[in-house]
N, C-alpha and C positions, 0 to 999 in steps of 0.2 A: 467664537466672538467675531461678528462681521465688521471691516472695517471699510465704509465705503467711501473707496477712493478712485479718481482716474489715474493711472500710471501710462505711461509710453505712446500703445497703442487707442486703446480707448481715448485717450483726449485727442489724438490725431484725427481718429473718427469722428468725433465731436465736432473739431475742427472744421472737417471737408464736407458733413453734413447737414451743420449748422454755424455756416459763417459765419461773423459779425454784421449785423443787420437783418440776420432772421426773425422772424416775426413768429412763434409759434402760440398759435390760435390766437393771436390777436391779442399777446402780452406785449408788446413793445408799442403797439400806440396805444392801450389801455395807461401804462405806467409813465410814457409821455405824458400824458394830458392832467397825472397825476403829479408830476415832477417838473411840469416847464414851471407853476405858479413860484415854488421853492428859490429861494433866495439864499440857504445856509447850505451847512455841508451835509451831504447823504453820503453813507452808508452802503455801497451793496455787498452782502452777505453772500458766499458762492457767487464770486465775481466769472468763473472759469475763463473760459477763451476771450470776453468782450464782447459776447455775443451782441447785448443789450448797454452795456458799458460807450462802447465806441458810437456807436448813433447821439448815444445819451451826450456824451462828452461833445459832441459837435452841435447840440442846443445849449451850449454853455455850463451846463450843470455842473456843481461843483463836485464832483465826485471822489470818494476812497474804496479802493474795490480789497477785497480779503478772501481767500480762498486758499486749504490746505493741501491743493494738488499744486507740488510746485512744477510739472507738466501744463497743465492747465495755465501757470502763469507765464509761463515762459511762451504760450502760443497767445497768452494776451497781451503780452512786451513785444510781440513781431506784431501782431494787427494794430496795437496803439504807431508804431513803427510806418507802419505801411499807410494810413492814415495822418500822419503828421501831429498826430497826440499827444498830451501828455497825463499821467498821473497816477497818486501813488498808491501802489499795490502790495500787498502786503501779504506772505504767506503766514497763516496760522489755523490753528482749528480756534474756531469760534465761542469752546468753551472754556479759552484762555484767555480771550481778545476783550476788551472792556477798553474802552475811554470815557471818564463820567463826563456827563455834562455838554456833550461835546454836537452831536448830529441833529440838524433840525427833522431829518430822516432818515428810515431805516429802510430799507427795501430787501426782498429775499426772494424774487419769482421765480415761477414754475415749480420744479416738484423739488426744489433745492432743500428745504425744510425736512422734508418728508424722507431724504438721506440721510438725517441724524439717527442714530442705531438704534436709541432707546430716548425711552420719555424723563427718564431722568438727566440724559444728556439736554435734551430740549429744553428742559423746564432752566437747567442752569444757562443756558445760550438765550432764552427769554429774559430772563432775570438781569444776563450782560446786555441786551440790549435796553432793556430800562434803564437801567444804570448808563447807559451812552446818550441818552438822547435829553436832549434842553427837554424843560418844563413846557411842556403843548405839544412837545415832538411826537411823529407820526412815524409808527410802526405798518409798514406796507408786506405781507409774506401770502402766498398761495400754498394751500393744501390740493392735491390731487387723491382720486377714488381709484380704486383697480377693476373701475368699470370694461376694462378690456381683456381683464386676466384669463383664462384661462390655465389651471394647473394640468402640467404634462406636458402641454405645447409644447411643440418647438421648431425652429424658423434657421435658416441659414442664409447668407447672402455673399455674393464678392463684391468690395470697394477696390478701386484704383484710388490710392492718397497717396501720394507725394509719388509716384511710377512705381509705388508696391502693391501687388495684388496679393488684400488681405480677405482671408475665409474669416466671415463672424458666424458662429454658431451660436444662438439665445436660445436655453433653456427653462421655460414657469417652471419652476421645479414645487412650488407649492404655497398657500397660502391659507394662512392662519385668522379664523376669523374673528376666533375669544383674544387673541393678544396684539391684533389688527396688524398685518404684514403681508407682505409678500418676500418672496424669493427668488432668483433669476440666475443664473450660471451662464456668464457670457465668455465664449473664448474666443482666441485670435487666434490666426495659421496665417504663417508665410512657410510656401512650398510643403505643404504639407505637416511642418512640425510646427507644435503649439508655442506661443510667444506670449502669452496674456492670458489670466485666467481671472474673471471679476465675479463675487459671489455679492448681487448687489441684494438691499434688503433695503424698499421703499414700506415705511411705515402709512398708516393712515389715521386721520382722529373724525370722531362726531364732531358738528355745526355746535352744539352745545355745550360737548367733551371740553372742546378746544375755548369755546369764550369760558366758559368759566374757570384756565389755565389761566387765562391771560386777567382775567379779573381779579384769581389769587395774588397775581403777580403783580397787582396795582393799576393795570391798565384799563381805560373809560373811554365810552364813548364809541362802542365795538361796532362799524360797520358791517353788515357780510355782502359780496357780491358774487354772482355765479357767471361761470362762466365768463368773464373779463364784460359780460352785457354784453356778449357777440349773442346775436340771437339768430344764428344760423346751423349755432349748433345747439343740434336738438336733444342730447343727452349729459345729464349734467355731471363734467370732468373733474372742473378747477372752483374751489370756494378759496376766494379773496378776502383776507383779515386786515379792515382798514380800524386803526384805534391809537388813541391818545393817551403818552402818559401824564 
């Protein structure tokens, strides 16, 4: 059973290579211009470091961030920190967390979605966010492709985070295309012996698959966007589910 999570290392990496105020491909001013209109409370779902949270919070946005690495939050409690921030953060996994009635939006970008382990997990973390969001509330979440995959691969690299020099080794170890997954075996080395081992498993859904989850689920009104509308890139990565419940 995969449980994907960041622990220790992995979120420090995270940290140092995607600080708060990264923009990757052009999800932070995409979900800006989706989020300054918003007047109630949102929701972001896989809050991790603040990456997107901390910018957010400084256009006034009213924000609750939730996130089941409590690593991850604790490097969002020092960025909210280090920016003069506040707000509240809450560790849980997502298919406990329900507040009815409550979010005028839900947010979940990049491939945060695409880490729940199974479709049954999903389907029940869809269902809590219906359940959380007022009457017209807007569900915002990005699907990503494993247009990059390659099974077998594998890559190594050294980071300098915090004055430790960490060996990452990422291995595609395989991908499944009847039960739509991939695979990936990321370890950590300081001086040579292993400190972190992550066996991550990014699911993927169909344009179709996936509206008609969410239609089960009650939700209308199913935008899709590709690509955040960056039209620089020219292979399509991320489809964006904009929909009301």
């Amino acid at each position: 059973m995969f449980k994907n999570k960041y622990e220790k290392y992995s979120s420090m990496l995270y940290d140092e290579t995607k600080p708060s105020g990264t923009s990757v491909d052009g999800d932070l001013e995409f979900y800006k211009n989706i989020l300054l209109p918003i007047e109630g409370k949102v929701l972001e779902a896989g809050v991790g470091n603040g990456r997107l949270l901390v910018p957010f919070l400084k256009y006034k946005i009213d924000l609750v961030g939730v996130d089941k690495s409590s690593e991850m939050l604790k490097l969002c409690k020092n960025n909210l920190q280090i920016n003069n921030l506040s707000c509240e953060l809450i560790c849980a996994d997502l298919k406990n967390y329900l507040v009815k009635n409550y979010f005028e939006m839900i947010i979940m970008p990049n491939a945060s979605f695409c880490l729940i382990e199974n479709r049954i997990d999903a389907k029940i973390i869809l269902k809590n966010f219906y359940e959380s969001l007022i009457h017209n509330g807007q569900l915002v979440l990005d699907l990503i492709f494993p247009v990059e995959f390659v099974a077998g691969a594998s890559h190594e690299y050294i980071h300098n985070v915090k004055g430790i020099k960490l060996l990452v080794k990422n291995y595609s170890q395989t991908i499944n295309w009847i039960e739509q997954y991939t695979i990936n075996k990321i370890q950590y080395f300081i001086n040579e012996e292993i400190q972190e081992e992550q066996n991550v498993k990014l699911s993927w859904y169909g344009v179709e698959e996936f509206k008609s989850i969410l239609n089960e689920i009650g939700f209308k009104e199913i935008e899709v966007v590709l690509n955040y509308n960056n039209k620089k890139l020219i292979n399509l990565k991320t489809v964006t589910f904009i929909c009301k419940k």
